[in-house]
TORKOLBA-406394 format. One record per atom (N, C-alpha, C, O): x, y, z. Coordinates in pm, whole numbers, plus 50000, padded with zeros to 5 digits. Layout:
XYZ;...
//
This chain:
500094890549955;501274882149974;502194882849853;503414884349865;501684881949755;502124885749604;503434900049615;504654901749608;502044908149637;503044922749685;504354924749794;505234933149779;504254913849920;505014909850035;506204900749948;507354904249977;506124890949856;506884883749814;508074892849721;509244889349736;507824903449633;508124913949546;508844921349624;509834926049569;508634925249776;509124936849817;510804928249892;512004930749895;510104920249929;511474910349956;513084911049909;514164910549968;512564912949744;513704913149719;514264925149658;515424926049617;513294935249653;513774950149649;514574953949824;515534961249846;513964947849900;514834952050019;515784947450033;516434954950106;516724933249988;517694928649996;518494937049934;519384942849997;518244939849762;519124950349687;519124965149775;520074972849770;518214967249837;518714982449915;519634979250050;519814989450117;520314966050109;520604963650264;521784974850231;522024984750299;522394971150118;524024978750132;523754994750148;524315002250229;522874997750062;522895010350046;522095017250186;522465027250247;521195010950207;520535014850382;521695014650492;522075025150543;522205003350525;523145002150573;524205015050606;524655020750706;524315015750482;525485029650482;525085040750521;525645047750605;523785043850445;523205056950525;522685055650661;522555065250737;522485047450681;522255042150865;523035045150934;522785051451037;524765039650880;525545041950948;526065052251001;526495053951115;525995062650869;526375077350822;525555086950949;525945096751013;524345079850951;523215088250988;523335086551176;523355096351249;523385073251222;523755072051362;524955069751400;525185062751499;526175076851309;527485078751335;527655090351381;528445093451471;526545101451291;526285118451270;525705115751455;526195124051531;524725105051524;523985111051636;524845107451728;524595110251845;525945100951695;526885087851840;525935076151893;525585073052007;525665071151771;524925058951827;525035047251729;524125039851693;526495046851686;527185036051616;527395026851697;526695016851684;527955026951758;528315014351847;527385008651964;527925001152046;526055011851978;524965005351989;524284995351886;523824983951894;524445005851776;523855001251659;524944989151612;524494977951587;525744990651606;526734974251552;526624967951680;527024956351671;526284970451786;525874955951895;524294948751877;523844938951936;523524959451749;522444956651812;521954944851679;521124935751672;523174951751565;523114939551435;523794927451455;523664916851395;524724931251571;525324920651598;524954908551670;525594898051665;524064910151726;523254902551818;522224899851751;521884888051750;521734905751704;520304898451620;520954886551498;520374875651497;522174888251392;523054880451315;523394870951436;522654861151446;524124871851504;523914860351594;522824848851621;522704836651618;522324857151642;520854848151666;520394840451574;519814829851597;520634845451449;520484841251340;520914833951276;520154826851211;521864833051268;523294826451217;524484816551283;525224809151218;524474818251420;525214820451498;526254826651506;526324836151429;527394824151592;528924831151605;529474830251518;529854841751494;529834824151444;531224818751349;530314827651199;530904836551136;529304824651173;528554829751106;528304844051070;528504849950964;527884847651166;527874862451236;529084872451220;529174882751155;529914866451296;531104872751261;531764872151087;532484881451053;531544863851010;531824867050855;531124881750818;531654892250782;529324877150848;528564887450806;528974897050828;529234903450726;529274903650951;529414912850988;530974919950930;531304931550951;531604911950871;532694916750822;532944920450695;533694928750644;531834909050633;531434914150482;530864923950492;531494931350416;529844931050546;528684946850570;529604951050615;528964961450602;530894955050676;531514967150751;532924967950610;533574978050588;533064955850541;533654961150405;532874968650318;533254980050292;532044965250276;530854966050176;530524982950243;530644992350164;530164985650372;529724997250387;530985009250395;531135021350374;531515001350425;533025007350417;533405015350263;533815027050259;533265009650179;533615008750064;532775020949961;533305029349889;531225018349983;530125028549982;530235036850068;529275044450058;531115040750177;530935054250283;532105063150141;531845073150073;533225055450142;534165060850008;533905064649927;534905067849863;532645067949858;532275069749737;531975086449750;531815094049655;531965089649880;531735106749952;529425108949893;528365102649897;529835118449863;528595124549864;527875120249707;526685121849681;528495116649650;527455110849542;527425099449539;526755094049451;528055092649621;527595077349679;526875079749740;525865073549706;526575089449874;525735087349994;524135088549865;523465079349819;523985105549839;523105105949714;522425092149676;521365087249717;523655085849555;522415076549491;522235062949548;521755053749482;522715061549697;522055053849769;520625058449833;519745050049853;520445072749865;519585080249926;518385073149815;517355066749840;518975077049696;517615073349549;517105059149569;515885057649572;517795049949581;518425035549557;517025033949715;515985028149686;517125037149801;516425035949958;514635043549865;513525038849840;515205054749849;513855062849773;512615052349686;511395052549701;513505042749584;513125035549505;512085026149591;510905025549555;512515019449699;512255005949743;510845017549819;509785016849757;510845026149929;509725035049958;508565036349863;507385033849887;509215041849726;507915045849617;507575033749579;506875034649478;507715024549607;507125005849568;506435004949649;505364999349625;506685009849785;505955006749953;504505015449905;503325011849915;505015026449857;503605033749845;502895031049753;501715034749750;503375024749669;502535021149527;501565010849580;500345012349576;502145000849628;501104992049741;499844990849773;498844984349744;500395003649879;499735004950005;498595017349968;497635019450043;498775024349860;497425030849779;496715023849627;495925028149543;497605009349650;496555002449593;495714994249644;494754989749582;496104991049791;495054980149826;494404998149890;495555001949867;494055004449917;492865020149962;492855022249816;492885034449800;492845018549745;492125018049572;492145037049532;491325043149463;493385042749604;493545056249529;494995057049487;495725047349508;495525069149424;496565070649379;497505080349398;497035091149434;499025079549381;499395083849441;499245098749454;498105103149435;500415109249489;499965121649421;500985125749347;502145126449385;500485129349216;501665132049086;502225143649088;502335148348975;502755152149195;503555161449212;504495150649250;504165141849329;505835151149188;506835140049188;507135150549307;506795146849419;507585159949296;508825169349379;508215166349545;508825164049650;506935167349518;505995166449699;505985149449723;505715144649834;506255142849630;506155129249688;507555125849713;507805117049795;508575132249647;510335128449678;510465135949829;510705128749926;510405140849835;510165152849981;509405142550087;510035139550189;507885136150065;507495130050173;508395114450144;508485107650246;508755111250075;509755098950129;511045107050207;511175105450328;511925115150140;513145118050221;512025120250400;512235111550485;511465126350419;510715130350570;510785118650595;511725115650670;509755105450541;509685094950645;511075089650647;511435085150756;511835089350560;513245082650575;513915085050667;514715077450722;513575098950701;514575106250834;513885101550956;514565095851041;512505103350977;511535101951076;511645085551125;511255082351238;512195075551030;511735063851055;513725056651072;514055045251105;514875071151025;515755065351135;515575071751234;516185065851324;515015082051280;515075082851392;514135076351513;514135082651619;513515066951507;512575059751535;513115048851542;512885042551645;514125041451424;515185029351452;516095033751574;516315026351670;516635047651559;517565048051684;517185054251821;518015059451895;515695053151851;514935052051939;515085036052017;515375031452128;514705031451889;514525018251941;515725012551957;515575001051998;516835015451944;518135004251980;518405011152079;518655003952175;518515026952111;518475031752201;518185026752345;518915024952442;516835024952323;515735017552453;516505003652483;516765000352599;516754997952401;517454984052414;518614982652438;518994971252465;519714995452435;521054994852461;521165001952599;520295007552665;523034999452634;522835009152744;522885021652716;522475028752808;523275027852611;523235043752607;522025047452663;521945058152724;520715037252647;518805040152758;520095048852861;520595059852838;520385039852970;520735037353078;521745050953074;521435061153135;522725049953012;523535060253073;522955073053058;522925081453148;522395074852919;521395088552887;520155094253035;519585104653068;520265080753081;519065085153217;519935090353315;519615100453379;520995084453334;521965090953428;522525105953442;522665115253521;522745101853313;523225119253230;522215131253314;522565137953411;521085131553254;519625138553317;519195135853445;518205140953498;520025126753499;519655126453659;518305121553701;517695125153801;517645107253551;516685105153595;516965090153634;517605082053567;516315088053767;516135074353792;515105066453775;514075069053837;515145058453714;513815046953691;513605035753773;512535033153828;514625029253781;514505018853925;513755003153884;514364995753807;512414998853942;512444989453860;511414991753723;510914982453661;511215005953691;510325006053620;511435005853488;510955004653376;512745007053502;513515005353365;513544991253308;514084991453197;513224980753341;512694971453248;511404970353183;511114964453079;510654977353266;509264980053205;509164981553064;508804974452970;509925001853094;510285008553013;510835000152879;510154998352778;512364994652899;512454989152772;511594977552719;511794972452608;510694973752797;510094960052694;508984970752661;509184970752539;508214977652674;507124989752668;507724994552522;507524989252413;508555006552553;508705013152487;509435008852289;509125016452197;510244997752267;510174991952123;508954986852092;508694987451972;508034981652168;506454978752122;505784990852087;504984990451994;505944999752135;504965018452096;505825023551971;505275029451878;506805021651973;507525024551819;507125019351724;506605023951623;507475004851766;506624994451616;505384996351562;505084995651443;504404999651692;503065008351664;502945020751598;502065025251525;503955025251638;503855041451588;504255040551448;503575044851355;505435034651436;505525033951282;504755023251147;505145023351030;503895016651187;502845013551146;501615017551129;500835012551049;501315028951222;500655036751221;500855048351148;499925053751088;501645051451148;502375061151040;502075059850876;501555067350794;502615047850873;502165038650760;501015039950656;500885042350536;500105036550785;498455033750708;497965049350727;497125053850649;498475056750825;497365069950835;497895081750748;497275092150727;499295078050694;499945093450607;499825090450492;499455098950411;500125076550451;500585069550327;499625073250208;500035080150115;498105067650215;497615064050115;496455081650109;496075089050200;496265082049954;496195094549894;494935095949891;494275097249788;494285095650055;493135096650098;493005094950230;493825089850307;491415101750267;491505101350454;491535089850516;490635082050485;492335086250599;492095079050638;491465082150774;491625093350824;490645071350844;490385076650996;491185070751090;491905061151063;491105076951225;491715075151311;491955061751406;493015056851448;490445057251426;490705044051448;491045034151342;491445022651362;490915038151262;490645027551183;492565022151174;493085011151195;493215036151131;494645030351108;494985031351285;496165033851308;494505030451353;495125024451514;494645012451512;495535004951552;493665006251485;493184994651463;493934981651398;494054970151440;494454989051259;495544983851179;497014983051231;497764974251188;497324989951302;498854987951348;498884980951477;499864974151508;497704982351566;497514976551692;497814954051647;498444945651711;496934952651503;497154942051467;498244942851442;498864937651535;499214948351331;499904942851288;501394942251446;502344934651464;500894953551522;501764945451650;501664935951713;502484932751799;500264926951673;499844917151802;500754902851709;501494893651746;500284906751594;501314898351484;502674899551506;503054888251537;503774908651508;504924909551525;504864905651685;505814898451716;504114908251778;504744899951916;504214884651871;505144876651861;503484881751856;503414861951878;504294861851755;505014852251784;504774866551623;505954861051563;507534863551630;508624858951595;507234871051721;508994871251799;508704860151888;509644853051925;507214857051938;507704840252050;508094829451974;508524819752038;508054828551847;508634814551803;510054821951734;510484819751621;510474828851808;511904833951783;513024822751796;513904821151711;512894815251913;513654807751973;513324796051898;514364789451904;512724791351849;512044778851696;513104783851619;514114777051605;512984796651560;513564801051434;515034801851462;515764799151366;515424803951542;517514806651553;517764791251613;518924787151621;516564782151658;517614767451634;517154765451504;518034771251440;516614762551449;516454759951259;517724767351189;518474762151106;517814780451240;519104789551192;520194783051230;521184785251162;520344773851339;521824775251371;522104758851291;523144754051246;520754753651297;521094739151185;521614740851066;522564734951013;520744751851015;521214754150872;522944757750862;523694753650773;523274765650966;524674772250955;525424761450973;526574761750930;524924749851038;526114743551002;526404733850864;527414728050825;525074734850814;525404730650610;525724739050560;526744737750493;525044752150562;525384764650487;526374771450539;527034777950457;526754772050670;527624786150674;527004795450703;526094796250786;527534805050621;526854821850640;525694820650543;524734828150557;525724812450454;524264815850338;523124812250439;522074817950407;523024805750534;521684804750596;521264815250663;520244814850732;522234828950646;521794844450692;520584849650587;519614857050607;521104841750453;520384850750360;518994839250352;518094845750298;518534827150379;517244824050407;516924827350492;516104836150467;517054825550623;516564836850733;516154852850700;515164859250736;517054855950635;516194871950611;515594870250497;514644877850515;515464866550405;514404861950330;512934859950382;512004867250349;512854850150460;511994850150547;511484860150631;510464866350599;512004861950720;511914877750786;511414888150700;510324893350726;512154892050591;511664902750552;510204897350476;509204904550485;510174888850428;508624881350394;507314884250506;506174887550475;507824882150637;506494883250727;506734895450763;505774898950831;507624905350753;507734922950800;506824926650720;505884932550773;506784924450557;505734933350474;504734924950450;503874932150399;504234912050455;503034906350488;502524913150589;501334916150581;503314917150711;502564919550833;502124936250825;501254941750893;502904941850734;502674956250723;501574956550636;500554962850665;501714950150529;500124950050434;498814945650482;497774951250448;498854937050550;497844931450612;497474941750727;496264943450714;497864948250816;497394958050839;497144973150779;496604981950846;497434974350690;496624981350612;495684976550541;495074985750488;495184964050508;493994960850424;492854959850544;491634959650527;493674959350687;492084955650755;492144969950786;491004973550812;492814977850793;492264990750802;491294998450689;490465006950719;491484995150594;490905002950446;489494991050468;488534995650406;489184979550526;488344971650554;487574977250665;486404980850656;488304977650772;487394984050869;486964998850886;486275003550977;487655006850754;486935023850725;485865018350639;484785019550696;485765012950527;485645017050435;484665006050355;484375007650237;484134992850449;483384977650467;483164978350306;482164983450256;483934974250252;483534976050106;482544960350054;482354958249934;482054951150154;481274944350120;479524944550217;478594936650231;479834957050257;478394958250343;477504959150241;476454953050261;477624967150095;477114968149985;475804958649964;474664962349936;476404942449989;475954933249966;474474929850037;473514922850004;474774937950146;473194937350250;472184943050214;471084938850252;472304953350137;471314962250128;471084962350007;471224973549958;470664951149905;469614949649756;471294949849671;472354945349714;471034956049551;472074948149458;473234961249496;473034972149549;474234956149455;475614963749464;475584977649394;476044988549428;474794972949265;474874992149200;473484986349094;473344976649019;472594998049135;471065000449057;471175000148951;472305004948940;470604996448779;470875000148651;470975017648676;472045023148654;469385028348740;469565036048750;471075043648814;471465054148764;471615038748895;472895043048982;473895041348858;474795049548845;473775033248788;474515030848679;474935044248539;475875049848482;473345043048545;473535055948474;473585070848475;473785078848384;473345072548604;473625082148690;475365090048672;475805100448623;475985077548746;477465075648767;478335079748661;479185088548667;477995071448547;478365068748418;478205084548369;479265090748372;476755093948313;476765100448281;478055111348315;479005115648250;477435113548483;478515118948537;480085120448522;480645131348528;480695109148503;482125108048494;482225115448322;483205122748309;481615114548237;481225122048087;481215134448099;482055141248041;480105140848191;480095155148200;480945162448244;481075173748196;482015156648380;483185164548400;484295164248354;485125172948379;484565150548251;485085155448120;485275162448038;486085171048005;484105156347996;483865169847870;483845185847941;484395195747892;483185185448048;483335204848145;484545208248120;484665219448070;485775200448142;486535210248194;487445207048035;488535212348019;486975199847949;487815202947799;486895211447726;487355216847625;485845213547751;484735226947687;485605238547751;486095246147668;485855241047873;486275247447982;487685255547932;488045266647971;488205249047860;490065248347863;490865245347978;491915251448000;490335234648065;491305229648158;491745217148128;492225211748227;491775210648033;492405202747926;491725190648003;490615189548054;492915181247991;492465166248056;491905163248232;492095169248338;491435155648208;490645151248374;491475138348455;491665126748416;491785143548555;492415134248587;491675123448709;490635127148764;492235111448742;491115102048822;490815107048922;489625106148952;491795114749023;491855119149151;490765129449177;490135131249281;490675135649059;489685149249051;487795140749012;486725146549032;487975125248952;486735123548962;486475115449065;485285114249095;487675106849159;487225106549287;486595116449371;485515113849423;487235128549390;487345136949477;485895145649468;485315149949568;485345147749314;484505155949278;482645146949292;481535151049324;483245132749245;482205125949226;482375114849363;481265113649416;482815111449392;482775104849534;482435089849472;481475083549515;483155085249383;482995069049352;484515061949371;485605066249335;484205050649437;485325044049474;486085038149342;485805034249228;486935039549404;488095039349289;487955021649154;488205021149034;487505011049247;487575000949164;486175003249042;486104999848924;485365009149115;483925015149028;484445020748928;484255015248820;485125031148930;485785046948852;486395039548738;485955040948624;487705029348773;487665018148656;487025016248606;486675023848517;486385004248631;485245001248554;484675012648473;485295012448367;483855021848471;483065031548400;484425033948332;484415024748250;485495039848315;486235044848248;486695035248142;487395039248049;486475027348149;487455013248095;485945014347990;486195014247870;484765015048021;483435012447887;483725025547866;483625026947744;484005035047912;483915046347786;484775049347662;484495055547559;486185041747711;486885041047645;486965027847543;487945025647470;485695018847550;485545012847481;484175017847364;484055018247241;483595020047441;482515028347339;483065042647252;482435049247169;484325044547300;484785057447251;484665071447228;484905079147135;483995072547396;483905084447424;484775091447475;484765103747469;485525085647523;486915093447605;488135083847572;488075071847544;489355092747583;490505085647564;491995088147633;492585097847583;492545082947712;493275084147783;494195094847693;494265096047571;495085104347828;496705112847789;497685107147805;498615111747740;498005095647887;499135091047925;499225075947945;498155070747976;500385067047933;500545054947962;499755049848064;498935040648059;500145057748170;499245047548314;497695049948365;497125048148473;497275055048229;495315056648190;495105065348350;494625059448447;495475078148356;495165084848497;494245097748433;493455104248501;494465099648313;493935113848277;493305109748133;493565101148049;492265120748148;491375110848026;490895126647959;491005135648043;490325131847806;490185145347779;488885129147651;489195117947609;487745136447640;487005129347497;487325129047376;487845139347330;487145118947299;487735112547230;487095120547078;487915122046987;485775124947059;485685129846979;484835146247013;484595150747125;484625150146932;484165164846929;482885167147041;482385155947043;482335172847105;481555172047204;480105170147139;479225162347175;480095178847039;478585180246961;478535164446852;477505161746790;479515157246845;479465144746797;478995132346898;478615121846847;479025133647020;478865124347093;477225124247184;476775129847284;476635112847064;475015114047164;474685104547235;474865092347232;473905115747336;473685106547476;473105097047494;473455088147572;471805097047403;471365081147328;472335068747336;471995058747399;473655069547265;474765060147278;475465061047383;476215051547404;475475073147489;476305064047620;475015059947717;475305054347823;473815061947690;473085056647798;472925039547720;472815029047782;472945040847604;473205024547554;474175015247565;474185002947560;475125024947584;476415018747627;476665010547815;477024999847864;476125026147866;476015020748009;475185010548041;475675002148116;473605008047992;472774998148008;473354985047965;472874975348024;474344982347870;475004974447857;474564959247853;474904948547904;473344965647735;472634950347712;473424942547603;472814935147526;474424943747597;475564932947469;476394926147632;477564923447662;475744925847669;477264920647821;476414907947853;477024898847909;475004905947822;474114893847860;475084882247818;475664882847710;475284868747930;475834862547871;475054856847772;473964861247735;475764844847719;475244834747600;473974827147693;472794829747669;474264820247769;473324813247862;471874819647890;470824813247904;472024831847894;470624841747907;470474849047782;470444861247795;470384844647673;470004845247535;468834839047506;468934827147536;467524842347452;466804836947401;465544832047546;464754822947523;465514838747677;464894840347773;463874849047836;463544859047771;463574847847900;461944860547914;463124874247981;463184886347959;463914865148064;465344880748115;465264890248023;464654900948033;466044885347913;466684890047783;465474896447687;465674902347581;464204894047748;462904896547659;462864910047714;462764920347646;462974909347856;462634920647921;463304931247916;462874942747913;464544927147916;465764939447899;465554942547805;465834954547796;465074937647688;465374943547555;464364951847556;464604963847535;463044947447580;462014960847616;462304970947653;462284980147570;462784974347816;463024979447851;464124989847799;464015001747829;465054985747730;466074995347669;465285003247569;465215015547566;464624993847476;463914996647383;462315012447386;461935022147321;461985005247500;460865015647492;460765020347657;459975029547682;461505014747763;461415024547843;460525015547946;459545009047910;461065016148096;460185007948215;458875010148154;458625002648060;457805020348193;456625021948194;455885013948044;454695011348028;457045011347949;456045000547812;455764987747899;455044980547831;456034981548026;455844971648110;454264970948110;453664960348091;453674982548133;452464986048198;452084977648301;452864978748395;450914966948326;450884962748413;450944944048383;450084935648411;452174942348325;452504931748297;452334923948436;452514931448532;452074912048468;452514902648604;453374896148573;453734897348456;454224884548674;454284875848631;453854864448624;454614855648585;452794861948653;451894850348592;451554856548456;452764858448457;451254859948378;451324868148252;452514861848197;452354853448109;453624864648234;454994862248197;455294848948185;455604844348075;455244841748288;454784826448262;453844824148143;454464818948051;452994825648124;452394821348045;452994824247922;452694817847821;454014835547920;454094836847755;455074826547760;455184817947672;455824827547869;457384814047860;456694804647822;457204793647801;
//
């Protein structure tokens, strides 16, 4: 919701600049004047008439004004739209706990694609809802009859799906499966239909406000709106990365991660470090110890975050993605990262001075098997 609240108002600062390329873009297909009936009617609804009609006169100056600017206006609105996308994705591969992919040039490329893909998918959908549906069927000599109301209440529901689906299954910088992101968009449509039935709630509240506010009760209304669009888009992606990926089934089956699994893991993320800077392939980056070592990303933290406290490795860059060791390879003994990983200084204060704390310390000390055949009635007794 945090993330939904944030995006809010990056989308307000992009309306002008979307707007324009919207316009530009379904002016280029002849489907402008669907498209201004179809803002026009929804601002209505919103706002009402008297209302509506300002808005709409302020956005046809405003876009007006930005169409003038020619091609390096259209441009760094294109960036300006780009911006608010690479926030969408920053997101939405953080709640799937991977990252993005740092070929800037292949990630500017897959935003311009969905940008294009997702107007043409807006002018699908006003399409279906305007009459150009209707005359375009004529055109082709197809008749629908009574199945053309079907059709249009059908067909903007499979879009909204589709591009939610889109969403969760291209987006994040890992597989996703198939049901899983149909699963996720199927919700987040069942959400966008029961939030369009209290539609008719929301445009009388709108039309109260318009008459204290005026036209400013356009801009709480979309405030709002755009609040439950990316709540509703995030939230179906978290139950999707939930329903691939049950990241609390863990919990069923004995403890979350073994001391042994611990040090297992740990070693590991060390050795393909250090491999590929022994190697001359310089720094390691996270994606490559997801990909190589198969540990989920909030884990991969963690371990990276103690090595770099014990000071075995040390980040290349600001946003800690690439890591090369911190000191000479033949300086760093394994004695101290398996002491490090066991991570008997992490005991709290409370379990100080306890048979726990007796035991761990053994155990680090000389190794399970110095246990021999301790019980615990034995153990009791020494408590």
């Amino acid at each position: 919701m945090n993330s939904a609240s944030g995006l809010v108002y990056s989308t307000l600062l992009t309306v002008v600049p979307a707007l324009t390329f919207i316009f530009t873009f379904f002016n280029a297909l002849g489907l402008l004047d669907p498209l201004m009936k179809f803002i026009s009617h929804w601002i209505t609804d919103l706002a009402g008439a008297d209302a509506s009609a300002q808005i709409l006169e302020t956005l046809t100056h405003y876009t007006h004004n930005a169409t003038s600017l020619g091609v390096v206006g259209l441009i760094s609105f294109l960036i300006t739209m780009v911006l608010l996308i690479n926030k969408t994705w920053i997101v939405i591969n953080h709640i799937y706990r991977s990252t993005r992919s740092r070929n800037a040039v292949r990630r500017f490329a897959g935003y311009v694609t969905f940008l294009i893909i997702a107007s043409l998918l807006l002018a699908a959908y006003i399409s279906v809802q305007s009459v150009l549906f209707t005359w375009y069927l004529n055109l082709i000599g197809v008749t629908m009859g009574l199945f053309s109301p079907i059709l249009k209440t059908i067909a903007p529901s499979f879009i909204m799906l589709l591009v939610l689906f889109l969403l969760i299954y291209f987006v994040p910088n890992t597989k996703v499966r198939f049901d899983s992101a149909f699963l996720g968009s199927l919700a987040g449509l069942a959400i966008t239909t029961i939030f369009r039935m209290f539609s008719n709630l929301l445009t009388t509240m709108a039309s109260n406000f318009s008459v204290i506010y005026g036209s400013f009760a356009m801009v709480f209304m979309s405030l709002f709106f755009c609040f439950v669009f990316w709540v509703t888009v995030f939230f179906s992606v978290e139950l999707a990365y939930v329903h691939q990926f049950r990241p609390d089934a863990s919990i069923f089956k004995g403890l979350p991660q073994s001391p042994a699994l611990q040090l297992s893991e740990g070693t590991n993320i060390m050795i393909l470090i250090g491999s590929n800077f022994r190697d001359g392939k310089g720094e390691t980056s996270t994606k490559e110890l997801l990909e190589r070592l198969a540990i989920p990303f909030n884990r991969l933290q963690g371990f990276l975050d103690l090595l770099i406290q014990i000071g075995f490795i040390t980040p290349t860059n600001n946003n800690h993605t690439s890591f090369i060791p911190k000191q000479p390879l033949d300086t760093l003994r394994l004695q101290d990262l398996a002491q490090g990983l066991y991570g008997l200084e992490t005991i709290d204060e409370i379990d100080h001075d306890t048979a726990g704390e007796a035991v761990a310390q053994q155990v680090h000390e000389r190794g399970v098997t110095s246990l021999g055949n301790l019980t615990i009635e034995q153990l009791l007794q020494r408590v």
